[in-house]
C-alpha positions in Angstrom: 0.0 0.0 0.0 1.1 3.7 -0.7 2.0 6.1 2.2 2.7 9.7 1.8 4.1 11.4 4.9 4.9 14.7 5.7 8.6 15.2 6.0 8.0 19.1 7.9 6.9 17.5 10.4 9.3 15.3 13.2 6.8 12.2 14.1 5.7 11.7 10.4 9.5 12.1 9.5 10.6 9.7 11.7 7.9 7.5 10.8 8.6 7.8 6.8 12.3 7.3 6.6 11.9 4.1 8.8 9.3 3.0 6.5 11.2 4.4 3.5 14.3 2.1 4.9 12.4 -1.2 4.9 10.8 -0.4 1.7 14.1 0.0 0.6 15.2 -3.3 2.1 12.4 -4.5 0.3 13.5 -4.1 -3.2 10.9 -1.0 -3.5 10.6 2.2 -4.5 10.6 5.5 -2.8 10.2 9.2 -3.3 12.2 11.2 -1.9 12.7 14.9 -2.0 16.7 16.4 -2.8 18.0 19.7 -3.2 17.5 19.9 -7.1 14.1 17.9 -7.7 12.8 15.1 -6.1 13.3 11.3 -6.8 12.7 7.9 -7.1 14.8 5.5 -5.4 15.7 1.9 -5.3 18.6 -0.1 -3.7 21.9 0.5 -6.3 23.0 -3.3 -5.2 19.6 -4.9 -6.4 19.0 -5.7 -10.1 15.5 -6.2 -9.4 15.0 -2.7 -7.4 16.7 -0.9 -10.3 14.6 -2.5 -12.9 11.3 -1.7 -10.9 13.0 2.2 -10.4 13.5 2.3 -14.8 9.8 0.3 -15.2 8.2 2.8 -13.2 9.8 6.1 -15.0 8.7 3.7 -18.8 12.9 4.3 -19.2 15.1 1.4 -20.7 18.7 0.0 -19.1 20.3 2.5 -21.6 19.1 5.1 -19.5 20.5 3.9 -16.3 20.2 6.2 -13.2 22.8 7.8 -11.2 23.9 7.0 -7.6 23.3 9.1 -4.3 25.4 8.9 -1.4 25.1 10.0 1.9 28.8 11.1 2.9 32.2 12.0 0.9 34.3 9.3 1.9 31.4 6.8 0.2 33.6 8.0 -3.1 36.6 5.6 -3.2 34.2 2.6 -2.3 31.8 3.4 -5.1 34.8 4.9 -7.6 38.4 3.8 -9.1 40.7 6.1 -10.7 39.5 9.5 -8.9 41.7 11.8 -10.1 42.8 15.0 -7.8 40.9 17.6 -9.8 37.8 15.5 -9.4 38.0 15.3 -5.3 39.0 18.6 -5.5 35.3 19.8 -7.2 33.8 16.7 -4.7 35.3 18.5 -1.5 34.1 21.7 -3.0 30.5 21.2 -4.0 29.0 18.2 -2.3 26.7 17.9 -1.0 25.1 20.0 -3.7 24.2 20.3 -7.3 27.1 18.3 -9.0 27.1 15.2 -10.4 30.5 13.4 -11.2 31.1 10.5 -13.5 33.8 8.0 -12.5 35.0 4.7 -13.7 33.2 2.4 -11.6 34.9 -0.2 -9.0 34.6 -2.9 -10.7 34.1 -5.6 -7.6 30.8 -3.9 -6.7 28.0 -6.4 -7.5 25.6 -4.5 -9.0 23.7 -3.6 -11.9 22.5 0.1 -12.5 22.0 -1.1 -16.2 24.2 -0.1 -19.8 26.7 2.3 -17.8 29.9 0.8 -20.1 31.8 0.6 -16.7 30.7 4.1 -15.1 28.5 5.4 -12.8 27.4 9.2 -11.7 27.5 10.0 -8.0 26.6 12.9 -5.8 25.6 13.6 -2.4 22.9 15.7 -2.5 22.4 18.7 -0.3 19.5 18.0 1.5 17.9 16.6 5.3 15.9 14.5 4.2 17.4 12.6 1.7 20.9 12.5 3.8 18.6 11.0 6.6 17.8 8.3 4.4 21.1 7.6 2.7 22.3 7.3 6.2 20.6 4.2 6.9 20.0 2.7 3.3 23.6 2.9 2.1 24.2 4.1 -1.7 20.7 4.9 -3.7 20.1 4.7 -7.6 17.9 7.7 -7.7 16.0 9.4 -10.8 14.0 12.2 -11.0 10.3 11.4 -10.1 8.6 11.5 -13.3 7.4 9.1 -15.8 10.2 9.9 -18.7 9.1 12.2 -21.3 6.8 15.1 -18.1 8.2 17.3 -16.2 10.5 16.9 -12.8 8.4 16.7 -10.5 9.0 19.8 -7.5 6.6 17.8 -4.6 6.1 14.7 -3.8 2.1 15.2 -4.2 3.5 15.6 -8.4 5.3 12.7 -8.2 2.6 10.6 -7.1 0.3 12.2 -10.0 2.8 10.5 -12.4 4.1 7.4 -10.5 1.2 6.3 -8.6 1.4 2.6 -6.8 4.1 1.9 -8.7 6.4 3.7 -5.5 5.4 2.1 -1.9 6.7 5.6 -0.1 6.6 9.2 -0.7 8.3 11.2 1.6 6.7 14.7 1.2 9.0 17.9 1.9 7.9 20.8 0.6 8.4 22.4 -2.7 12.3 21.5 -4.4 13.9 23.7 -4.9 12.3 27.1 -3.6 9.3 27.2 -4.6 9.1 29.9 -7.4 12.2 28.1 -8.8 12.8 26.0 -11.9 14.1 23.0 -11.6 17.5 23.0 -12.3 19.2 19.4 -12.3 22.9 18.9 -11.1 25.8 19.8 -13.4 27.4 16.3 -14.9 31.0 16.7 -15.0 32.5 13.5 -16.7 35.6 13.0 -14.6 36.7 9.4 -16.3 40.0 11.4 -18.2 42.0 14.6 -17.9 40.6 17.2 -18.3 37.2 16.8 -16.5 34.6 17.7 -18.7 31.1 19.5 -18.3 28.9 17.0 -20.1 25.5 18.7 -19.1 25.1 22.4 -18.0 23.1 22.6 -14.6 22.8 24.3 -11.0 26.7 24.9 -10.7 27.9 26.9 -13.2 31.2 26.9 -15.1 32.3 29.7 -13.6 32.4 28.2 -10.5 34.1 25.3 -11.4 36.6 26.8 -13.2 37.2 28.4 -9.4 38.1 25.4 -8.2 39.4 23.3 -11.2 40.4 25.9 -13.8 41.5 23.6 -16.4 37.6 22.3 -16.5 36.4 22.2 -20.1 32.7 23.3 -20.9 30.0 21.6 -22.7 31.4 22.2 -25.9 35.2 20.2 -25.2 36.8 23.9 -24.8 39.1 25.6 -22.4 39.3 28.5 -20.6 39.4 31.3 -23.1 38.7 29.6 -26.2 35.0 30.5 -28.1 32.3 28.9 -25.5 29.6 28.4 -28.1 30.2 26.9 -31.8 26.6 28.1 -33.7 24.6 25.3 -35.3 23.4 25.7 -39.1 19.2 27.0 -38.7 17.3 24.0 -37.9 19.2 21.8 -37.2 18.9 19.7 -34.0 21.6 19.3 -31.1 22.8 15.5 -30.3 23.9 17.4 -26.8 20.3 18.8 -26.3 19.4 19.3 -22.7 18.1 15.8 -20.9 13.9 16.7 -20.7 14.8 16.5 -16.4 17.4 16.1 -14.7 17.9 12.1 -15.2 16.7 11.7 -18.3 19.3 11.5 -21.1 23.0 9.5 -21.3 25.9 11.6 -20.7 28.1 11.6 -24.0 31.7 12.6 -24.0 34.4 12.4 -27.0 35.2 8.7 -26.0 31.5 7.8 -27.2 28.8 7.3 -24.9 29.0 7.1 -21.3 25.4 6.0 -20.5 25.6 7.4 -17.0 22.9 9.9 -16.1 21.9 12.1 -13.2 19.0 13.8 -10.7 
């Protein structure tokens, strides 16, 4: 049965991420609210939570979803090959609006789907989901709409489009200010040197470049060097924006990288 509770307030919190936890256990799905939009969530280590997570959203494995974690040093467990410049951005802006692309350890026993070896992690920057991730371990977590409508901003949306499919929505409040777009993470695709911006989203370049300066933007270009190439009238962008923010693979001059983010 479904259960919406009301994350503002402390009994009804307590009560939904203890539910929320042994839905988790259960191979189910919750809703849970982050700092960008809110999400649906399954166990990362269960095949057969991830599939119900991608059913649910009408998305297919090549669209697998990205990873939340609850504290930094969750990165070299999840992550091989993290370069300096890419802990240098994590230390900076998690918990927050970035998403990073790594090559994944490859002992981990799971399956997120057709990531070709990768997978996208942030920690996002927000009570309630960091209350969860606490006791649920790493989440595969997607924005909480059926692929194809918009992010939803409550949970009260998310149930409009996911329904029974999700045994837990944890309700709180409107994400992110209410008034506000949503704006999903920045992907950075930190796999090679130098880390690349592989979708534009609530950290800028700017600020990256503050931190990492050799950081190259959407377009493969460096610091000073034309930021925008214009596209002949018409025609369409293989690097269009994803329709929310976990909706589209992350491409990068390698090929595809079918990692994706909230």
């Amino acid at each position: 049965m479904t259960t919406t509770y009301n994350c503002t307030a402390d009994d009804e919190r307590t009560e939904g991420i203890a539910h929320a936890r042994r839905a988790i256990l259960e191979k189910k799905c919750v809703v849970l609210p982050t700092d960008t939009v809110y999400g649906i969530a399954a166990d990362a280590f269960s095949p057969q939570a991830v599939t119900m997570l991608l059913v649910s959203k009408g998305r297919g494995r090549n669209m697998p979803p990205p990873v939340l974690i609850p504290r930094l040093n969750a990165l070299d467990g999840l992550a091989t090959d993290v370069y300096p410049d890419a802990r240098q951005l994590a230390e900076a802006f998690w918990p927050g609006g970035l998403t990073l692309i790594f090559h994944a350890q490859p002992s981990l026993d799971w399956d997120l789907g057709e990531t070709k070896g990768t997978v996208a992690l942030r920690i996002p920057d927000d009570e309630v989901a960091i209350d969860l991730l606490t006791v649920t371990g790493p989440l595969a977590v997607s924005s909480a709409n059926r692929t194809g409508q918009a992010p939803a901003q409550t949970a009260f949306e998310a149930r409009s489009q996911l329904a029974e499919s999700v045994e837990v929505y944890l309700e709180g409040g409107f994400r992110p200010i209410e008034g506000t777009d949503a704006r999903p993470s920045t992907i950075v695709d930190a796999t090679s040197l130098p880390l690349r911006v592989v979708r534009d989203g609530a950290i800028s370049l700017e600020r990256l470049r503050e931190v990492v300066p050799g950081v190259l933007d959407i377009n493969g270009n460096a610091t000073g060097e034309a930021e925008v190439t214009a596209a002949p009238e018409g025609a369409a962008s293989e690097d269009a924006a994803p329709e929310s923010a976990a909706d589209a693979p992350v491409q990068s001059d390698a090929g595809e990288k079918p990692a994706s983010a909230e």
